[in-house]
C-alpha positions, 0 to 999 in steps of 0.5 A: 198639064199631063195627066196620069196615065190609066192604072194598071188592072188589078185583081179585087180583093177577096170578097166574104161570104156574103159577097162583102169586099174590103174595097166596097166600104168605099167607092174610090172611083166616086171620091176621085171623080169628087174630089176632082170637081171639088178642087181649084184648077190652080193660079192664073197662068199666062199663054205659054206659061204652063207648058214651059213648067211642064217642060222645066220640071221634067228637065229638072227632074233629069237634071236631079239624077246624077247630083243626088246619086253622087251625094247620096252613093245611091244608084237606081237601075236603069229602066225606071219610070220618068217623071211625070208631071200633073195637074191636082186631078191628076195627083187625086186619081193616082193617089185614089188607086193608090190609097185603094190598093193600099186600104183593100187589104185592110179593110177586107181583114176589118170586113172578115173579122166582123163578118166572123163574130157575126157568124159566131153570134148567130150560131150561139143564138141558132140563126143565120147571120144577116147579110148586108144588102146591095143597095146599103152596100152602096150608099155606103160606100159612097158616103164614105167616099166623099169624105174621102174626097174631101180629103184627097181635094185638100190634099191635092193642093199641098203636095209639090211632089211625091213618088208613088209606092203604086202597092199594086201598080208601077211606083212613079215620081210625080210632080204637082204642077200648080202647087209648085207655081203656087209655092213659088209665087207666094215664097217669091223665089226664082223659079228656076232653082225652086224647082230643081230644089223640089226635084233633088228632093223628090229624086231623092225618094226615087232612089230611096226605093229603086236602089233598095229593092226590098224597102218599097215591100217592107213599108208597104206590108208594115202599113198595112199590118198596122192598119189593120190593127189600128182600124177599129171593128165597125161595131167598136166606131161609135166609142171610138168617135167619142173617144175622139170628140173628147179629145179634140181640143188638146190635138187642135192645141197641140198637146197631144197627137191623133194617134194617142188616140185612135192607137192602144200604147202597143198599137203606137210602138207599131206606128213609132216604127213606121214614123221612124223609117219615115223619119229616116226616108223624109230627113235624108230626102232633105239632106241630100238636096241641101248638100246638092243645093250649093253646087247647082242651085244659086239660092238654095239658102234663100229657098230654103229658109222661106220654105221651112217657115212655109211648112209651118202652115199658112192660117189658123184653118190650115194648122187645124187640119194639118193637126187632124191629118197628122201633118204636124207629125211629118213636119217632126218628120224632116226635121228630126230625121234630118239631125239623124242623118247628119249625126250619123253621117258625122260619125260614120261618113255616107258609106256607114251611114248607107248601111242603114239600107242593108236590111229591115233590121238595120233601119233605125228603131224610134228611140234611135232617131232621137239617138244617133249615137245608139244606132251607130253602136247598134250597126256599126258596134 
């Protein structure tokens, strides 16, 4: 299988007065290089095997282009990255540079802060601030590191495709080659179709971002100023830890969400914003490819139906970490975002509801995924 290609260069983060950079509370290179010996290679394939996949998805992803760009009105411009197709160590590498360049900024605005207070305290009491030494900076990092790549291992074997916004890179579509094999041969399904299925879904994503220049910015900043305000101070970590212990048996029940707890009421308006747009990106996703479905893909109800119920999750053990991990919140994702876009779509057609890319403030509030109606009075009047 392909790997993914070197990342582009660069700049790090701003480092503090003591030398401290947001980037340095976690080593990405060590959770990459972990996670890539942590995860299972994949299911067992015959000679030959892996480099038709290869080979089909990549001409899936081709096959994908006009259809989605037909049922969505939605035009990507020409020069746009190929596909590319990965193993799962691909898939952690990429996404390591990714969550780095995603978090750098973040974390550098957590660092800034307490490394402010400090300073702050310190002249009260007549002293110097301590500085935090080399080798603490290290071992720190790196044992926040494996957890990351405890993480990125499990999440390595979950996700069939996905396009990278790459906050500092050149955004791309890629493919999780065995992960794909793997649905396939668990959903018993017809290799061929599953696949293209897979791709209309992804290609969707793609033109999302390539055809609305602004959105791939908006989200990123959005994320970021959110996490920023979620994230909390270093010296606040212990209360809010065992904030979390307390709450865990009702997220592992499912009576409540992560987020109820690691977010002020103001913080979750912040974060409903951001699950509406993703709301918005995941339902039109599946949307698309279900309208595409019929035309192309022979079994796409047959597909369709044994991968809804895949999603529900395999085993107690995976339904806990998907809980955790706030993945029962994206399955809501497709789902409502789906009855939005179809409702909107009912009442306005695919050029109304297209106007839900003319601006941020055209995109849907949260109240609005749950109310189409109120965002097409909002939009269209």
């Amino acid at each position: 299988m392909t790997q993914t290609p070197a990342p582009e260069d660069t700049a790090p983060p701003a480092p503090t007065a003591d030398g401290l950079r947001g980037s340095d509370l976690v080593d990405w290179d060590f959770a990459a290089a972990a996670a890539s010996r942590l995860v299972p290679p994949g299911p067992r394939t015959v000679r030959g095997e892996v480099e038709e996949l290869v080979a089909e998805l990549r001409q899936a992803a081709g096959t994908a282009v006009e259809p989605v760009a037909s049922t969505a009105r939605m035009s990507t411009p020409p020069g746009t990255p190929a596909a590319l197709v990965v193993d799962r160590a691909g898939w952690i590498r990429a996404n390591a540079v990714s969550m780095g360049a995603m978090l750098g900024p973040v974390l550098d605005e957590v660092v800034g802060r307490k490394r402010a207070a400090d300073e702050a305290r310190a002249r009260s009491r007549g002293k110097e601030a301590a500085q935090v030494g080399p080798t603490a900076q290290r071992v720190g990092s790196t044992i926040t590191g494996t957890e990351v790549a405890g993480l990125l291992s499990w999440m390595s074997t979950k996700v069939l495709g996905q396009y990278d916004l790459a906050p500092q890179g050149t955004p791309r579509l890629m493919f999780v080659a065995p992960n794909i094999l793997t649905a396939e041969r668990e959903l018993d399904v017809v290799p061929r179709d599953f696949r293209l299925w897979v791709a209309m879904h992804e290609e969707t994503h793609r033109v999302q971002f390539t055809a609305v220049p602004w959105l791939r910015d908006h989200l990123i900043a959005r994320a970021r100023a959110v996490g920023t305000e979620v994230m909390p101070e270093p010296d606040q970590m212990q209360q809010r830890l065992k904030e979390i212990v307390t709450q865990l048996p009702g997220v592992l029940r499912g009576d409540t969400d992560i987020t109820q707890v690691l977010a002020t009421p103001e913080q979750r308006e912040h974060l409903a914003e951001i699950t509406a747009v993703m709301s918005l990106l995941e339902g039109h996703a599946d949307v698309v490819m279900d309208e595409v479905g019929p035309r192309v893909i022979p079994t796409v109800q047959e597909i369709r139906a044994r991968f809804t119920e895949r999603r529900k999750g395999a085993g107690n053990v995976d339904k806990i970490l998907r809980r955790l991990l706030g993945m029962e919140a994206k399955m809501r994702q497709y789902r409502d975002g789906a009855v939005f876009v179809r409702a909107v779509t009912d009442q306005v057609g695919v050029d109304g509801f297209n106007q839900v890319w003319t601006s941020p403030e055209t995109l849907p509030r949260p109240a609005e995924i749950a109310d189409p109606q109120a965002w097409v009075a909002r939009v269209h009047g």
